[in-house]
C-alpha positions as CSV (number, residue, x, y, z in Angstrom):
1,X,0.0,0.0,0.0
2,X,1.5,3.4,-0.6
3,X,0.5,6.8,0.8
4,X,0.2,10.4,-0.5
5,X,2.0,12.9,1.0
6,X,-0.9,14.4,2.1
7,X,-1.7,11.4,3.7
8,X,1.6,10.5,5.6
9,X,1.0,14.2,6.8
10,X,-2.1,14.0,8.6
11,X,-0.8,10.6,10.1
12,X,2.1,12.0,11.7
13,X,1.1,13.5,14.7
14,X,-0.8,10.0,15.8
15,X,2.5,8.0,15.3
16,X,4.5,10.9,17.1
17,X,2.4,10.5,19.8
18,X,2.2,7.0,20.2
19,X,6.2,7.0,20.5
20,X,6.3,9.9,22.8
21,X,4.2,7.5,25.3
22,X,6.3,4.4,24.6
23,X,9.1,6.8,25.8
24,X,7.8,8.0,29.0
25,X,6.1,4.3,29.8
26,X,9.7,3.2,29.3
27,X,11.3,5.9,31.6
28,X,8.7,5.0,34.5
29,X,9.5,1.1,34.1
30,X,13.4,2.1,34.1
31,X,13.0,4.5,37.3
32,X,11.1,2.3,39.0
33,X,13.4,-0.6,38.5
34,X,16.8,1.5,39.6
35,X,14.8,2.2,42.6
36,X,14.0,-1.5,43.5
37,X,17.6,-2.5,42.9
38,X,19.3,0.0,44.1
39,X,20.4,-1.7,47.6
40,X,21.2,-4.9,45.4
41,X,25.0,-6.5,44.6
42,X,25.7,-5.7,41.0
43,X,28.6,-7.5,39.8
44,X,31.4,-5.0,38.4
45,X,34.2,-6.6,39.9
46,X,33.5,-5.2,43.4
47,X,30.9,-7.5,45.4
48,X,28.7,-5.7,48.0
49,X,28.1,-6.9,51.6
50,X,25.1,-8.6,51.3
51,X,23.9,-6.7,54.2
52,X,24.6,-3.8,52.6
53,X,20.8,-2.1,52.7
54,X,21.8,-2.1,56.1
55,X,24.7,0.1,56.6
56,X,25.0,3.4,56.2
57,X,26.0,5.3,53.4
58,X,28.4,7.1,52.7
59,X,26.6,10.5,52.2
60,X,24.6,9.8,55.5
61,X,27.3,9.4,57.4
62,X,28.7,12.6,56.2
63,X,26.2,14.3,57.3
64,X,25.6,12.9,60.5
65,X,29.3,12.5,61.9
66,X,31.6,15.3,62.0
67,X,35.4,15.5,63.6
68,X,34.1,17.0,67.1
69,X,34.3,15.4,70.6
70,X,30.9,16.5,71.2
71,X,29.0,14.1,68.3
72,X,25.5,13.5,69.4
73,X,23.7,11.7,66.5
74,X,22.4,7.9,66.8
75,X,24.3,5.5,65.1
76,X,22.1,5.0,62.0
77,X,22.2,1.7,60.7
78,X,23.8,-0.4,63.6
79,X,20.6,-2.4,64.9
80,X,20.0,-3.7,61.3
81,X,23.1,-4.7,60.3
82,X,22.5,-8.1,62.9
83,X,19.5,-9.0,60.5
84,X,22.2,-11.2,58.4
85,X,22.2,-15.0,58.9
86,X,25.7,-15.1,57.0
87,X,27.3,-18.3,57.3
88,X,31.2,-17.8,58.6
89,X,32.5,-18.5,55.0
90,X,30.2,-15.5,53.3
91,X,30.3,-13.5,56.5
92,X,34.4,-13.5,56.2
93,X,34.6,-13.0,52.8
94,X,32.5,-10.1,53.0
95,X,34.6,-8.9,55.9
96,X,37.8,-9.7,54.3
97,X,37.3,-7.5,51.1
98,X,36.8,-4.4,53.5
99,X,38.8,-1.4,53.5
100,X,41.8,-0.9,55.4
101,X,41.2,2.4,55.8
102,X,38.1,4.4,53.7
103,X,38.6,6.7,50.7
104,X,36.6,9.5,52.2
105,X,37.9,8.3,56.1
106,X,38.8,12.1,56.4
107,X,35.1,13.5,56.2
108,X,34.5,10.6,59.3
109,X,35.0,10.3,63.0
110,X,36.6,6.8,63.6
111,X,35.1,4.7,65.7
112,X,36.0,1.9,68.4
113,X,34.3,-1.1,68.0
114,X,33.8,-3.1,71.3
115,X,33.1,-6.6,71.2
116,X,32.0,-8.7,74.1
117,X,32.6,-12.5,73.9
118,X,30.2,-13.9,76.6
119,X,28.1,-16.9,77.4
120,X,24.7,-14.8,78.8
121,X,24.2,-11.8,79.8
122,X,26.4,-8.9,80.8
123,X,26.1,-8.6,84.5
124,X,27.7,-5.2,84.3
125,X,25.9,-3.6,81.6
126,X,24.8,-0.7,83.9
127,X,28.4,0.6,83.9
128,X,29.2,0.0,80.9
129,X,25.6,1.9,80.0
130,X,27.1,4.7,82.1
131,X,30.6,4.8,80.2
132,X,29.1,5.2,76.8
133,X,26.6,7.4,77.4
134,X,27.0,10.7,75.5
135,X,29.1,9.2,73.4
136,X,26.9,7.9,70.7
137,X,28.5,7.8,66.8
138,X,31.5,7.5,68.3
139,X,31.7,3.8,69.4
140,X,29.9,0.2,68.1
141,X,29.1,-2.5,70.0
142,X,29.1,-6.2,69.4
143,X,27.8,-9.4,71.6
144,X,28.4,-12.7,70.9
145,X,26.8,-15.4,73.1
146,X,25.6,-18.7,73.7
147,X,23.1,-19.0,70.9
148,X,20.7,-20.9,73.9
149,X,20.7,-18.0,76.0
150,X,16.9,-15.4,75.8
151,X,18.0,-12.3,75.5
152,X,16.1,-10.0,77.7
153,X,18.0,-6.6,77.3
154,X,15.6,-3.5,77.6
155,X,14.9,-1.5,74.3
156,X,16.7,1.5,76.3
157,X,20.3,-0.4,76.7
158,X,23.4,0.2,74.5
159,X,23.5,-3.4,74.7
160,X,19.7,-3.6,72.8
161,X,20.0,-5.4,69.3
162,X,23.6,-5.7,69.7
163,X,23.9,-9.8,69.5
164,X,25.4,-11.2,66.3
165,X,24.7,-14.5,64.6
166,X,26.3,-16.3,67.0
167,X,27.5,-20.3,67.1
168,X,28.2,-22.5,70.3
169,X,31.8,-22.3,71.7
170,X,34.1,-24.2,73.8
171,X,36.8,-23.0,75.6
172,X,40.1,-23.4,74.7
173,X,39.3,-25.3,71.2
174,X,39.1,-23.5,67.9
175,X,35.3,-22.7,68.2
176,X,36.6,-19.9,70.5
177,X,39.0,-18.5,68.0
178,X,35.9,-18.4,65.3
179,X,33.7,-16.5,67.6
180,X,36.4,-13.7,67.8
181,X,37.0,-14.0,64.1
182,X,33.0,-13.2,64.1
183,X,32.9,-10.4,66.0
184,X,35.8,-8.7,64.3
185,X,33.4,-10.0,60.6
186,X,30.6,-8.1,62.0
187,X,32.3,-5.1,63.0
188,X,34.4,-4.6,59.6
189,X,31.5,-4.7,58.1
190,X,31.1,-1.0,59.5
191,X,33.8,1.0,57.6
192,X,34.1,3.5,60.1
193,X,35.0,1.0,62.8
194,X,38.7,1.4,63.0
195,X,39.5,-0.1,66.0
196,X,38.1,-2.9,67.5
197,X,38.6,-4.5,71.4
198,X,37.9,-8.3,72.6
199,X,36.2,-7.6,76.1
200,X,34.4,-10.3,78.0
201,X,31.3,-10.5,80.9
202,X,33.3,-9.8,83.6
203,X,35.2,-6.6,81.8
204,X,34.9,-3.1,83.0
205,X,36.7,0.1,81.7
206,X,39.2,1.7,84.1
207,X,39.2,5.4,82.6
208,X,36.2,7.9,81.1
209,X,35.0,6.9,77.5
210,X,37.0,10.3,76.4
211,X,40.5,8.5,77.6
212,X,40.1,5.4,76.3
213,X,39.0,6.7,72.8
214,X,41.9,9.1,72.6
215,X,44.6,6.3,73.5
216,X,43.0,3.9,70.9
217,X,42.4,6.1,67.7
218,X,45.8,8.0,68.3
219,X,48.1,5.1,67.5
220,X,48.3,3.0,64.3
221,X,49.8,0.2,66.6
222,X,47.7,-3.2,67.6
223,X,47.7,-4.0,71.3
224,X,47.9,-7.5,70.7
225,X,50.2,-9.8,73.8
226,X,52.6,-11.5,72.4
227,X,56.0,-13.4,73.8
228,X,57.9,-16.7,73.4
229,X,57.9,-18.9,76.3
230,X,60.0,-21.7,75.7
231,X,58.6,-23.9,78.4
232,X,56.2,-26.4,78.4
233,X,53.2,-24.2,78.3
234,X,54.6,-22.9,75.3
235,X,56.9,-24.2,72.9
236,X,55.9,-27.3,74.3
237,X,52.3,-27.1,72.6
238,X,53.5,-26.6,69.3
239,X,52.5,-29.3,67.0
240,X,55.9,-30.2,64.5
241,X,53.3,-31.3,62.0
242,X,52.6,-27.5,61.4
243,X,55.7,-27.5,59.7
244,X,56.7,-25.8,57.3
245,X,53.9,-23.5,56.7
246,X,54.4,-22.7,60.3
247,X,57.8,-23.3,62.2
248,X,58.8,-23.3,66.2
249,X,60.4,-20.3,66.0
250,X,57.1,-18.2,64.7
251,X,55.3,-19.5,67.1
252,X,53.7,-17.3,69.9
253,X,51.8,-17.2,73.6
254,X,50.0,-14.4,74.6
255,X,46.4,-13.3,76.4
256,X,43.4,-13.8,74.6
257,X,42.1,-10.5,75.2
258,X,43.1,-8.2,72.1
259,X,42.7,-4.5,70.9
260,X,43.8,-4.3,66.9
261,X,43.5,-2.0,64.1
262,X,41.2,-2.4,60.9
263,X,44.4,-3.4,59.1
264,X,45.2,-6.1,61.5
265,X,41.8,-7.3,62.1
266,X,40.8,-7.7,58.4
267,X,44.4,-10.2,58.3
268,X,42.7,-11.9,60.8
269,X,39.5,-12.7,59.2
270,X,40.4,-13.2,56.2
271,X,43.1,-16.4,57.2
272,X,42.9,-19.4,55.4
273,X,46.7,-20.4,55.6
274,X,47.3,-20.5,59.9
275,X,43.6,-20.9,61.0
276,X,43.1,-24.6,59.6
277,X,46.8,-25.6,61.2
278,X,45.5,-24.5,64.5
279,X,42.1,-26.3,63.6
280,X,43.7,-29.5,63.2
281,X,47.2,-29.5,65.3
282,X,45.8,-27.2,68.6
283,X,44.1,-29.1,70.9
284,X,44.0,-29.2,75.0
285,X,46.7,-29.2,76.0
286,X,47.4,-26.5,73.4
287,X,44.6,-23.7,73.6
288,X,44.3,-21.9,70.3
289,X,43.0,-18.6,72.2
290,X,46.2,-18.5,74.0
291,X,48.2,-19.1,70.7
292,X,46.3,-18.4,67.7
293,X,46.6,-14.4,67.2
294,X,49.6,-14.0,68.6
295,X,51.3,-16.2,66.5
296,X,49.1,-14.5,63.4
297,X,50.5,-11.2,64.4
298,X,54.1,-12.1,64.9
299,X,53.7,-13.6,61.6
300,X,52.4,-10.6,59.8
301,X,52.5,-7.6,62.3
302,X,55.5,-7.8,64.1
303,X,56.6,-4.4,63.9
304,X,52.9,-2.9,64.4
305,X,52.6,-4.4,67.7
306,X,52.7,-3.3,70.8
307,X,53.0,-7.0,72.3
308,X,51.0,-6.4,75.1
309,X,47.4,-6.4,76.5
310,X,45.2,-3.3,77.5
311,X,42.8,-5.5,79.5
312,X,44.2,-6.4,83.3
313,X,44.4,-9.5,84.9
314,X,45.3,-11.0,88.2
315,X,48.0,-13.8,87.7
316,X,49.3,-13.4,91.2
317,X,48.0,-16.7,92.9
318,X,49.9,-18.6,90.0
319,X,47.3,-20.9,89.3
320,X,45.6,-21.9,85.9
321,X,43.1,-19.1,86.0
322,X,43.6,-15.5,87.0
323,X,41.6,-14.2,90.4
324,X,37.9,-13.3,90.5
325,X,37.2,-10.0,92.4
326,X,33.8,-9.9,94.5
327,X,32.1,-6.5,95.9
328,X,34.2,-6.2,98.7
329,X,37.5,-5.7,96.9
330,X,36.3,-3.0,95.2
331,X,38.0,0.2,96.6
332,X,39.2,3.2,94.5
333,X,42.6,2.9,96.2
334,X,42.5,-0.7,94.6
335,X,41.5,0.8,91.0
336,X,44.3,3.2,91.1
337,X,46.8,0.8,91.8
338,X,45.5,-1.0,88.9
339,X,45.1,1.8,86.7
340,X,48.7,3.5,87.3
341,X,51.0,0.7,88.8
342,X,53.4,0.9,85.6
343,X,54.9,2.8,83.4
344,X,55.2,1.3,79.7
345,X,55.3,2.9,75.8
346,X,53.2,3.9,73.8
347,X,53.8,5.7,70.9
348,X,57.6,5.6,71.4
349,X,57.1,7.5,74.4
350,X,56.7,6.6,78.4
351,X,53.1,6.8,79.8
352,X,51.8,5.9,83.1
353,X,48.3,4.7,81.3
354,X,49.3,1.0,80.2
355,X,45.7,-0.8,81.2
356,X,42.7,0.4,80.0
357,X,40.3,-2.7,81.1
358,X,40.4,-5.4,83.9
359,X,39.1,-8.9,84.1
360,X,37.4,-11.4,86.4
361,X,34.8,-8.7,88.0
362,X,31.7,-10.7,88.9
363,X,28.2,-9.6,89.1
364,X,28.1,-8.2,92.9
365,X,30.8,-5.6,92.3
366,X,28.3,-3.7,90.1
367,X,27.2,-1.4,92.8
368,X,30.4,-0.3,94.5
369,X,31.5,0.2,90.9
370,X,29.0,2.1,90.5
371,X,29.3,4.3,93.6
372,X,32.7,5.2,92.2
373,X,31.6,5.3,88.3
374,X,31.4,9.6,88.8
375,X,35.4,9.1,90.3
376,X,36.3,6.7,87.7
377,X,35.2,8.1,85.2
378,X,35.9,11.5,86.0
């Protein structure tokens, strides 16, 4: 069939329409689409966190942190970034292709992450409530328990929504060493987390939030305790069938209870060369808590480490376990001595702060710690 040009002419208009709608249905279906998927993984050669709807982004984060000791605003985000059920293997993988440090890390206050390996509750929580308060955006917090224990934490507690997807441990075995590689996951999931503390039940903090945040975020070194103790209890427990990926003279003792840096902590989690010796070769009598990360570090990190713990323990009696502390040991005089009863370095220079947390405080000590929180934390 052929037309006129008369014809085509008064046809026009209809067909020119029809396309203009085709284009603006189009642009509707495209929008709307970008929209859906916007929170989605898209494959360009950088995976996303799969939790990544979660976080917060960049250009929130902006706007609601700034570099000032007085920061205010909620941390946005941190509630829903536990709604993951990521296996370890995902959840390290994810955690493992984090950044050491953030492009834009200078538009951001750093923060301390503090992670709490327990088996219940946290029988302190009201002093710990009392040393974070006013101190919100500057600090995350992470609990992993006993997946058995009901959580009963009021809605009002720092501690509220804090649980991760936790996995039964035993002591001593490598299940222990996989919690703390889960905590440290979770929290390098949060690119502004740049330190990050192990701290247990029976933890409290011996200075003001202020003091403790300073001395972390001021130093690029991990506080990580490390030696080599060529007795029985140490040397003696390595396995010669670690050999050679890991030899006698690499191998390390140290406390379990660690403060690293994003750098260190992403090496950690993202292990697949040390972690299965220890899996297979560190058994009772050898306790991969007491030799796992420090051996890592010395590996990797030996001239980034301090080589000794920030969390205080009582070793005096010389037995297997250090001392418990009930409500009647709790003086001031007491903290004191344990806050400033050495001298050590830190950042190449001498300072008469070496401890920042102590151990082994059971749940009755909570009120006389209390009664001297406003001293303690002054």
């Amino acid at each position: 069939m052929t037309y006129s040009s008369s014809t085509l002419f008064k046809r026009s208009p209809w067909k020119n329409l029809l396309h203009f709608l085709y284009f603006v249905i189009g642009l509707t279906v495209g929008l709307t689409a970008a929209v859906q998927l916007r929170g989605f993984s898209i494959n360009l050669g950088v995976p996303l966190p799969s939790v990544w709807q979660s976080l917060p982004q960049p250009e929130q984060l902006g706007q609601a942190v700034k570099l000032s000791s007085n920061v205010s605003s909620p941390q946005q985000g941190d509630v829903g970034i536990f709604m993951h059920r990521m296996e370890d293997e995902e959840l390290f993988k994810q955690a493992s292709m984090a950044h050491t440090t953030n492009e834009i890390s200078s538009k951001f206050l750093p923060k301390v992450a503090f992670m709490f390996l327990t088996k219940g509750p946290i029988p302190l929580a009201p002093l710990w409530q009392k040393f974070f308060q006013g101190h919100e955006g500057m600090y995350s917090i992470y609990v992993h328990s006993d997946p058995s224990y009901e959580d009963r934490v009021s809605n009002d507690s720092v501690f509220y929504g804090r649980r991760v997807f936790s996995k039964k441990v035993q002591w001593g075995k490598p299940s222990m060493i996989q919690a703390e590689r889960r905590l440290l996951a979770n929290a390098l999931l949060d690119f502004s987390n740049q330190r990050l503390v192990l701290l247990s039940e029976s933890c409290i903090p011996l200075f003001n939030f202020s003091t403790i945040y300073a001395y972390l975020t001021n130093t690029n070194e991990s506080f990580v305790h490390t030696y080599d103790d060529p007795r029985k209890i140490g040397r003696g427990r390595y396995n010669h069938l670690m050999s050679p990926t890991l030899n006698i003279t690499q191998w390390r003792k140290g406390s379990q209870w660690f403060e690293v840096s994003r750098k260190t902590a992403i090496t950690i989690v993202s292990d697949e060369k040390y972690f299965p010796l220890f899996t297979e070769h560190c058994y009772p009598p050898c306790y991969t808590d007491e030799h796992y990360i420090p051996t890592l570090v010395n590996v990797f990190f030996p001239e980034d480490n301090i080589h000794r713990s920030i969390t205080w323990v009582d070793w005096s009696k010389n037995g297997p376990h250090p001392g418990r502390f009930i409500r009647k040991d709790v003086t001031l005089e007491f903290l004191n001595k344990i806050r400033f009863s050495e001298n050590c370095t830190y950042n190449g220079n001498t300072s008469s702060i070496c401890v920042l947390f102590a151990r082994k405080f059971v749940g009755d000590t909570l009120q006389p710690l209390l009664d001297l929180s406003s001293l303690l934390f002054s």
